[in-house]
C-alpha positions in Angstrom: 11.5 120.3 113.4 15.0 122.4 112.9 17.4 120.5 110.8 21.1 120.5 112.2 23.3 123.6 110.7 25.6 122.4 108.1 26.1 126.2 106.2 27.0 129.4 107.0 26.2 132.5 104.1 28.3 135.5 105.0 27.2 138.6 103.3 30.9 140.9 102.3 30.8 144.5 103.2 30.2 145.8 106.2 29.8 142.0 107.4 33.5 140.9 106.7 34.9 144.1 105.3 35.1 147.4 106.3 33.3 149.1 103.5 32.1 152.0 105.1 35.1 152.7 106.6 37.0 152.9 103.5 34.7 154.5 101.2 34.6 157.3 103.9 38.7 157.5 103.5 38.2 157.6 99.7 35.6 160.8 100.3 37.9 162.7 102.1 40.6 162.1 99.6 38.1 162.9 96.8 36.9 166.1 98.8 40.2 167.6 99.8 41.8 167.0 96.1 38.5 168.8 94.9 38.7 171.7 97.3 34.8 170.4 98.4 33.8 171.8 101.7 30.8 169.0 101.9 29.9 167.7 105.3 31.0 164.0 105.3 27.8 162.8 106.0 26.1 164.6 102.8 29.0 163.4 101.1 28.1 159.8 102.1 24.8 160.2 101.1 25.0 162.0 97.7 28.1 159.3 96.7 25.8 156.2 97.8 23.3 157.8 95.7 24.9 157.8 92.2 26.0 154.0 93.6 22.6 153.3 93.5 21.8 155.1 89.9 24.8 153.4 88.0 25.2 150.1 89.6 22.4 148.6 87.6 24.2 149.3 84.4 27.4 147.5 85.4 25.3 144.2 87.2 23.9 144.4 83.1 27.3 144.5 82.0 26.9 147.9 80.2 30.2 149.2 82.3 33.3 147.9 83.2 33.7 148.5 87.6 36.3 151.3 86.5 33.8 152.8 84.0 31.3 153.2 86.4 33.5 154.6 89.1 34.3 157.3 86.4 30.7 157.8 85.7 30.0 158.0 89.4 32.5 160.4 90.3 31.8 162.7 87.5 28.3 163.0 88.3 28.5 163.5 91.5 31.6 166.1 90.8 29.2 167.8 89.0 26.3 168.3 91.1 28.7 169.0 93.5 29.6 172.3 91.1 32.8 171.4 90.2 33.8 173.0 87.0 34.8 170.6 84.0 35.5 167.2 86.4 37.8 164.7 85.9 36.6 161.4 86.6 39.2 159.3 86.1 41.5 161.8 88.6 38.6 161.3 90.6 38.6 158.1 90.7 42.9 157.1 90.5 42.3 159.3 94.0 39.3 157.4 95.3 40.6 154.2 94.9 44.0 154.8 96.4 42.4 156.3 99.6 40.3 153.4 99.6 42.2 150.6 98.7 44.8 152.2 101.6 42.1 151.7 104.0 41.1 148.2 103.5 40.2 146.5 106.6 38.1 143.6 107.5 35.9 143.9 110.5 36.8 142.7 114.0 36.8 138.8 114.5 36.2 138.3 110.2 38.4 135.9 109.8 39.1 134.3 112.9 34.8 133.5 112.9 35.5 132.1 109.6 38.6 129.9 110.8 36.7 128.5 113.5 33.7 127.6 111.7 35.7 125.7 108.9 37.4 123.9 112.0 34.1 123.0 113.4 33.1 121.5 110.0 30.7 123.6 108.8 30.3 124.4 104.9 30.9 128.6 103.9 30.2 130.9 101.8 30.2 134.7 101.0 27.0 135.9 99.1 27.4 138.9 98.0 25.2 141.6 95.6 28.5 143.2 93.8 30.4 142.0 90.9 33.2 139.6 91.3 35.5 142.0 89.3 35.5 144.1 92.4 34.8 141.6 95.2 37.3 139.2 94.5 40.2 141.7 94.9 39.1 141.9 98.4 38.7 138.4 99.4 42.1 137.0 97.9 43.8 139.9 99.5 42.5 138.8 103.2 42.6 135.1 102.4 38.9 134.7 103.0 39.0 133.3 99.7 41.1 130.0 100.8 38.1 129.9 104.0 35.3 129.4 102.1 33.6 127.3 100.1 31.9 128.7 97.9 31.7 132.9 96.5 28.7 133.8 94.5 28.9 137.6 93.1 25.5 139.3 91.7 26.2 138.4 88.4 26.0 134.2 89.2 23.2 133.7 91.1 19.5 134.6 89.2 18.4 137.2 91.4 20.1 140.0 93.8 19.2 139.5 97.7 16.7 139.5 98.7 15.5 137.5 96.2 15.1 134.0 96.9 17.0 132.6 94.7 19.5 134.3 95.4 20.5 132.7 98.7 19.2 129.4 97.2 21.5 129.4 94.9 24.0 129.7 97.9 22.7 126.7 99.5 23.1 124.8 96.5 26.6 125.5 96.2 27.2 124.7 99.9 24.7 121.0 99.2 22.4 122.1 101.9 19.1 122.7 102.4 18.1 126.4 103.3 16.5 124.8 106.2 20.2 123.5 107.1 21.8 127.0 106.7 21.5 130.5 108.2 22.3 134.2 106.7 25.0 136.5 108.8 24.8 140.0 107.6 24.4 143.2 108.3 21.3 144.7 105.9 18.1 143.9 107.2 16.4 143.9 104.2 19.1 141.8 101.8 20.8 140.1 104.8 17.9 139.2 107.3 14.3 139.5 105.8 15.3 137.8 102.7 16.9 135.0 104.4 13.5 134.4 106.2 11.6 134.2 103.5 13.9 131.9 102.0 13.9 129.5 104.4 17.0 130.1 105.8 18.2 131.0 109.4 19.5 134.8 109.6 21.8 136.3 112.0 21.5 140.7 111.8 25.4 142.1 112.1 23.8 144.9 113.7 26.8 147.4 115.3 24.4 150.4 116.3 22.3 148.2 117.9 18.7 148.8 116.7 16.1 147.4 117.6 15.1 143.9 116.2 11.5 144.0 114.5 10.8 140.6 115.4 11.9 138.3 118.5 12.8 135.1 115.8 16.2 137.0 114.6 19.5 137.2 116.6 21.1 140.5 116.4 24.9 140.8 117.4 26.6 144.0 117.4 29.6 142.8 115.6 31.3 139.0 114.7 32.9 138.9 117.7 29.6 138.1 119.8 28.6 135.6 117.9 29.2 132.0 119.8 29.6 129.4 118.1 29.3 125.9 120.1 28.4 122.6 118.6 27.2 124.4 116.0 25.5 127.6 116.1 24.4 129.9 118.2 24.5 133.8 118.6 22.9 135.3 121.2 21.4 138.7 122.0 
């Protein structure tokens, strides 16, 4: 038997917030202040890289966020063949382009509004630090619309580790039976969800195809329907 929603877990960027959007703003600041004549895609791609190579080090709390912007940058600087980079130019630059760009994604907070109207307990689950993630919340006032925030270094495990969006339930007092997963990963947002227990709704903007027929897909917030409850359709 399906248990009644109570709980709604929002993953943060690129579900709520624009992250792609503005990291791609902070790339072409970064590219035209270093002369770098990089298509934006390789850019992307070789940026999200060193992400994924330093990022472990500040979950550990071996870096600061600013310290491993500065490593990032100047790693990728230099594979990029810039002579002698400056990492913490590269970064003041990255970080205003960014920050300038700061959107949330369409229908964000009004989803979030309504839901809270209906009654239904939130939270944002997210697999970056709160040093960073916070900022962006408190500026939107998504903060004040949920319940409940839990950064990768308060919960036991990343997504898509169980207990990771356990530990979300549990801050929400529901069961994961009584909860469902909106995001827009498949893997951290969707599969992880499943196997927790948990509903899962795939923010899915390109529109790809959905492995399996249990998950509802939505291209973005704004198709999601909410009606006594939940429900998103196709």
């Amino acid at each position: 038997m399906t248990l009644p929603l109570r709980a709604v877990i929002f993953d943060l960027d690129d579900t709520l917030f624009d992250d792609t959007g503005c990291t791609h703003a902070g790339l072409r600041a970064l590219a035209a202040q270093s002369g770098l004549s990089v298509p934006p895609a390789e850019l992307f791609a070789r940026h999200a890289a060193h992400i994924r190579a330093i990022d472990p080090l500040l979950f550990r709390g071996e870096l600061t966020a600013h310290e491993a912007r500065v490593l990032r940058f100047t790693r990728l600087l230099t594979e990029l063949g810039v002579p002698d980079p400056d990492g913490e130019a590269a970064t003041v630059t990255y970080r205003g382009a960014y920050r300038a760009a700061w959107s949330l994604l369409p229908g964000a907070a009004e989803v979030l509004r309504d839901l809270r109207a209906a009654g239904l307990r939130l939270a944002v689950l997210t697999n970056y630090v709160r040093e960073v993630q916070a900022l962006k919340l408190a500026h939107f006032g998504l903060d004040a619309l949920v319940d409940a925030v839990l950064c990768v270094e308060e919960v036991p495990a990343a997504k898509p580790d169980p207990r990771a969006y356990h530990a979300a339930c549990a801050a929400l007092d529901v069961t994961p039976q009584e909860a469902v997963m909106v995001g827009d990963s498949w893997e951290k947002d969707v599969q992880g969800a499943l196997r927790a227990g948990l509903r899962a709704v795939w923010v899915n903007p390109c529109a790809a195809p959905v492995p399996d027929g249990v998950t509802r897909s939505v291209r973005n917030l704004q198709d999601l329907q909410w009606c006594g409850g939940f429900r998103a359709h196709h």
